[in-house]
C-alpha positions in Angstrom: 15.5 31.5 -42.5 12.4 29.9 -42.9 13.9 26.5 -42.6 15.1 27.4 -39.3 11.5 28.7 -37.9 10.0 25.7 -38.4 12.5 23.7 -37.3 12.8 25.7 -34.0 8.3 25.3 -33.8 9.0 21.3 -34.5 11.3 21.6 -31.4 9.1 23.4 -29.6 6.5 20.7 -30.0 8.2 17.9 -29.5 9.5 19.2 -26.1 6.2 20.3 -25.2 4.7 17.0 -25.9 7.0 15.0 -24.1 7.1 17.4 -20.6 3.1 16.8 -21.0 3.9 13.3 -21.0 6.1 13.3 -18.2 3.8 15.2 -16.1 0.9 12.7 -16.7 2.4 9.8 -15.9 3.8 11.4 -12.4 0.7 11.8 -11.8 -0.9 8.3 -12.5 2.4 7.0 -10.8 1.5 8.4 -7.1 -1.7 9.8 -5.8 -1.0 11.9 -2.5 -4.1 10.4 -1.2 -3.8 7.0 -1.2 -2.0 5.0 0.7 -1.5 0.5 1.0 0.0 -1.5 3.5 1.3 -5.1 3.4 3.5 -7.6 5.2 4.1 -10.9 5.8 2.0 -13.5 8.7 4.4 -15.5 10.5 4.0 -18.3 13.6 6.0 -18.6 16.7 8.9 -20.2 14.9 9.0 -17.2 12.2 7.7 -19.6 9.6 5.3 -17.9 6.8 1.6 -19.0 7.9 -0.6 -19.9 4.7 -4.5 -19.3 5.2 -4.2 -16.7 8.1 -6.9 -14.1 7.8 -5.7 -10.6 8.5 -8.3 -7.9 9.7 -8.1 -4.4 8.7 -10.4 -2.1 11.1 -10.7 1.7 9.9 -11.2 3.1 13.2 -13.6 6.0 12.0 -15.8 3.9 10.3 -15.3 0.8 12.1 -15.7 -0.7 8.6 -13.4 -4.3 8.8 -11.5 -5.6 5.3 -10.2 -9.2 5.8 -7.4 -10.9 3.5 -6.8 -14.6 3.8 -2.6 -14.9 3.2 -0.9 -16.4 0.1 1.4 -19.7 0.1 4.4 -16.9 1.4 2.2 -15.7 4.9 1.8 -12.2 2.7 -1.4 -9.8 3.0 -2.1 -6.7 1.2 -4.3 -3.8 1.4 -4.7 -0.9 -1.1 -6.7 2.2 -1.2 -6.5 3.1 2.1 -7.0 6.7 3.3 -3.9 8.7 4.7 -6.4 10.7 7.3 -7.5 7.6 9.0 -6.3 5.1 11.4 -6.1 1.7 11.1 -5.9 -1.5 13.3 -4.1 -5.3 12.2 -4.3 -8.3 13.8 -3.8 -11.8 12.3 -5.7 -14.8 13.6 -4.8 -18.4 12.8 -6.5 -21.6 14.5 -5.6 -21.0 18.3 -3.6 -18.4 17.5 -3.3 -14.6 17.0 -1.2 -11.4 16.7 -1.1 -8.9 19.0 -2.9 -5.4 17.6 -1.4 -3.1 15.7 -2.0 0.5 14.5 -1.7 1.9 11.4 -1.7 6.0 12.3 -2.1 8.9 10.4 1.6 9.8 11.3 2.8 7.3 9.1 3.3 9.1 6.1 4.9 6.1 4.1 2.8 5.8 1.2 3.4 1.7 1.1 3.4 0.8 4.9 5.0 -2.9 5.8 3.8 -4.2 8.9 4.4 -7.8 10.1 2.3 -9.9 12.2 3.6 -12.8 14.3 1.2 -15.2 15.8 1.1 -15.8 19.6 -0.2 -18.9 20.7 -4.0 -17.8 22.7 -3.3 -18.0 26.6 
């Protein structure tokens, strides 16, 4: 009998352990209150634009990040709050990308939003 006992404790353990484990790394894996967005900067012909600087405004702060795009036209943005709003707009030479809004009834936790260039009129 005694076997058994500690058999069934080293069980008990070991499943103990790894649900602790499991439950940690859910919890590194996702925070609820964070949220990212990126997307790609592309010119009138749909062509990835290189060196484009992409503006991101929180509108309750008014605070402004800025993000110059990779080789592929891509920008990216972490850390962002899910309670606030948030404006986009690319700007490249003569060119830029109409506004747009990041709202707090997005609930995607990794938000893709692409920007195409207009020529300035």
């Amino acid at each position: 009998m005694r076997g058994k006992s500690g058999l069934i404790i080293v069980l008990i353990s070991v499943l103990a352990g790894s649900w602790a484990s499991a439950f940690q790394q859910g919890k590194k894996g996702e925070d609820a209150n964070v949220r990212s967005v990126q997307g790609v900067v592309e010119d009138p012909q749909q062509a990835p634009v290189e060196g484009a600087v992409v503006q991101l405004k929180n509108t309750k702060s008014l605070q402004v990040r800025s993000f110059i795009t990779q080789r592929e036209g891509t920008y990216y943005f972490h850390g962002l709050s899910p309670d606030v709003e948030y404006e986009l707009r690319a700007t490249f030479r003569e060119a830029s990308s109409p506004l747009r809004r990041l709202t707090v009834f997005d609930s995607r936790k990794k938000a893709i939003v692409n920007l195409k260039l207009e020529p300035k009129q």
